[in-house]
C-alpha positions in Angstrom: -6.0 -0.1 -1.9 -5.5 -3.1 -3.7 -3.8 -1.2 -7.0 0.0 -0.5 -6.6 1.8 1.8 -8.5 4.8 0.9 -9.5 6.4 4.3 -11.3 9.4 4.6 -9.5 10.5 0.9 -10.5 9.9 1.6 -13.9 11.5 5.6 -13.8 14.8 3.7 -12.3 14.9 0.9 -14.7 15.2 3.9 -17.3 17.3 5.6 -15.0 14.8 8.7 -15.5 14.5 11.4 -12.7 11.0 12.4 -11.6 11.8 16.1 -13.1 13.2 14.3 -16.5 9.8 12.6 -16.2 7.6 15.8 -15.8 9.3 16.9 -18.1 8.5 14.6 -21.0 4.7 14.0 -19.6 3.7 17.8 -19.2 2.8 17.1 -15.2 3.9 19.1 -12.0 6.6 17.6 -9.9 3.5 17.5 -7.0 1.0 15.7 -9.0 3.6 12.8 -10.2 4.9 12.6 -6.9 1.3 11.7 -5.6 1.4 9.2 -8.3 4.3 7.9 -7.5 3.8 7.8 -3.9 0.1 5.8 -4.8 -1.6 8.6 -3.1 -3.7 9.5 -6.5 -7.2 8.4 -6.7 -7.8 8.2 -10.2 -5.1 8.4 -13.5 -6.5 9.2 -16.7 -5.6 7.4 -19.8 -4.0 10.6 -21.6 -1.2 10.8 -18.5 -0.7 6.8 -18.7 0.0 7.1 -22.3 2.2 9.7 -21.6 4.2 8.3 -19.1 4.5 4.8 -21.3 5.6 6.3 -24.3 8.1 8.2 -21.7 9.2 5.2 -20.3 8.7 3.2 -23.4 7.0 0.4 -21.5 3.7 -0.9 -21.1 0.9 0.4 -18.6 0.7 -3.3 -16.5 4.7 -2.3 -16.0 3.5 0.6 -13.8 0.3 -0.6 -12.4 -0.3 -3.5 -10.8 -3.1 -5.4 -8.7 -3.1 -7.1 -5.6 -5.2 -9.0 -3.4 -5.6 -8.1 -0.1 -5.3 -11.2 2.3 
């Protein structure tokens, strides 16, 4: 896939724990983990929003595109 998640980047540039995270968000451990991991399929808009305002940062800091060569 040509959309990489770049969570964990952002969660230790807040130095922010995956539980501290799911915390804050209201998500299982699991699901951010598949997040995370870029195993999810499909975010919706309410999670990014709460993982931005948890993070305080913006949602291109935590997901990125890329071209496959």
């Amino acid at each position: 896939m040509a959309i990489i998640v770049n969570l964990d980047v952002m969660m230790a540039k807040r130095k922010m724990s995956l539980n501290e995270l799911s915390e804050k968000v209201g998500l299982t451990l699991s699901n951010l983990s598949i997040l995370k991991t870029g195993k999810a399929k499909a975010i919706r808009f309410s999670t990014l929003d709460a993982i931005c305002k948890a993070l305080d940062c913006q949602p291109a800091d935590i997901l990125e595109y890329r071209d496959k060569p």
